[in-house]
C-alpha positions as CSV (number, residue, x, y, z in Angstrom):
1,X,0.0,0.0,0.0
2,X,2.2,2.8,-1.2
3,X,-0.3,5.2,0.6
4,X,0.3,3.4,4.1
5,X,2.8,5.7,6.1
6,X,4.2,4.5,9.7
7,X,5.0,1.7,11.5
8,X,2.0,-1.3,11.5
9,X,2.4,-4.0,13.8
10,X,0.4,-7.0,11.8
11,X,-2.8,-8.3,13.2
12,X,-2.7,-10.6,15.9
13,X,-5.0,-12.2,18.4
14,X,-5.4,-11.5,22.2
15,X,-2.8,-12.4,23.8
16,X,-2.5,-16.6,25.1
17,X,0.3,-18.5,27.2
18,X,2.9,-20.5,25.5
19,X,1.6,-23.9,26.9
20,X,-2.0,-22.3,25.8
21,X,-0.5,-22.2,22.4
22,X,1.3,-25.4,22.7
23,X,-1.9,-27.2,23.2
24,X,-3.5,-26.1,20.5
25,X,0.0,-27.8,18.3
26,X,-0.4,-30.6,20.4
27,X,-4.4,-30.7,19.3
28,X,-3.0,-30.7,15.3
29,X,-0.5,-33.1,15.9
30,X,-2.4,-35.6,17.4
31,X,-0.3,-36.3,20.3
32,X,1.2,-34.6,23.3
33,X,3.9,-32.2,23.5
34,X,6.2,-32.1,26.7
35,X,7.4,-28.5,27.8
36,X,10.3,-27.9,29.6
37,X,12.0,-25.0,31.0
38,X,15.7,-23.9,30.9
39,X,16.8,-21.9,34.5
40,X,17.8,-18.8,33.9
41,X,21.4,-19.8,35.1
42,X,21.8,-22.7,33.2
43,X,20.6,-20.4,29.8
44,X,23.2,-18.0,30.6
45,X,26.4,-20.7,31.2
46,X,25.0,-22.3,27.8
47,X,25.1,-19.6,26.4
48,X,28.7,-19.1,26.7
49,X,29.5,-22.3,24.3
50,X,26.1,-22.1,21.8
51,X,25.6,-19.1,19.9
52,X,22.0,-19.9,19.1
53,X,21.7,-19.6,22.9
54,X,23.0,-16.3,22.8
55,X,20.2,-15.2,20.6
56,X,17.2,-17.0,23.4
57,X,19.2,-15.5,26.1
58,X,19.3,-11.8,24.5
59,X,15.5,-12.4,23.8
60,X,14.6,-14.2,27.5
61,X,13.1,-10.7,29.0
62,X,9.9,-11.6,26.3
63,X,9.2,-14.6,28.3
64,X,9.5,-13.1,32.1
65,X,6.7,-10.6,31.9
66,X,3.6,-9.9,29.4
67,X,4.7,-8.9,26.1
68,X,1.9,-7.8,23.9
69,X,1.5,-5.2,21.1
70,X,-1.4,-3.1,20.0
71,X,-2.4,-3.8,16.1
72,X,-5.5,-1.0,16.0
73,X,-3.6,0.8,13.5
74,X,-3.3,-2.0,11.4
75,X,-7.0,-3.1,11.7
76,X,-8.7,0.4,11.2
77,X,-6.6,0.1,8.2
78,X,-6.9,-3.1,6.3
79,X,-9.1,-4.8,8.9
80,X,-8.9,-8.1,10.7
81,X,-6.9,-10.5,8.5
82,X,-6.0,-13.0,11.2
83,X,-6.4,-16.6,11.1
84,X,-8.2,-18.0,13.6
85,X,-5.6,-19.5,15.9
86,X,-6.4,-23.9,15.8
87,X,-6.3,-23.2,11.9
88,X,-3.5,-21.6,12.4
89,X,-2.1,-24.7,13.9
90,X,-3.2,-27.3,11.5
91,X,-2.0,-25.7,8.2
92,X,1.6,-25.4,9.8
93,X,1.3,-28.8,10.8
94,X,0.3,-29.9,7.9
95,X,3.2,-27.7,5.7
96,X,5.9,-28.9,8.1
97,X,4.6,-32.4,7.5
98,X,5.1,-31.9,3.8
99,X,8.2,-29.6,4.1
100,X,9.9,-32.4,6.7
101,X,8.0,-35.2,6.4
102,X,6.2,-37.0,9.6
């Protein structure tokens, strides 16, 4: 939209809990997903030898408190283009299924 000026954060729904949203995976799989949780310590001394860890441990503030955004701007603009969130599920299920077999 060469008309659109500003930042837009995209469309998203109201904000759920990681095991919330791993549930719904879990649904589309067909089978249960295990969570588990790194200490905060244990990410840090990790992160000293795996530079992917680096990147999670830069990013770990997301996970401690809330961390939502506000999409209005988007919506009053273009309206609501999300996809309902269990659909949402299935069809990346389904393309990772293709993508990396089962």
């Amino acid at each position: 939209d060469p008309s659109a000026e500003g930042t837009f954060m995209l469309p998203c729904h109201p904000a759920e809990t990681t095991r919330a949203l791993v549930a719904r995976f879990s649904a589309a799989l067909g089978r249960p997903i295990e969570l588990g949780r790194i200490p905060p310590l244990a990410l840090k001394l990790l992160a000293l030898a795996m530079p992917i860890l680096r990147e999670v441990n830069e990013m770990a503030y997301q996970w401690a408190e809330p961390f939502e955004i506000d999409d209005a701007r988007f919506r009053a603009r273009y309206g609501d283009l999300t996809t309902p969130r269990d659909a949402a599920a299935a069809e990346t299920v389904a393309w990772a299924r293709e993508a990396f077999g089962a």
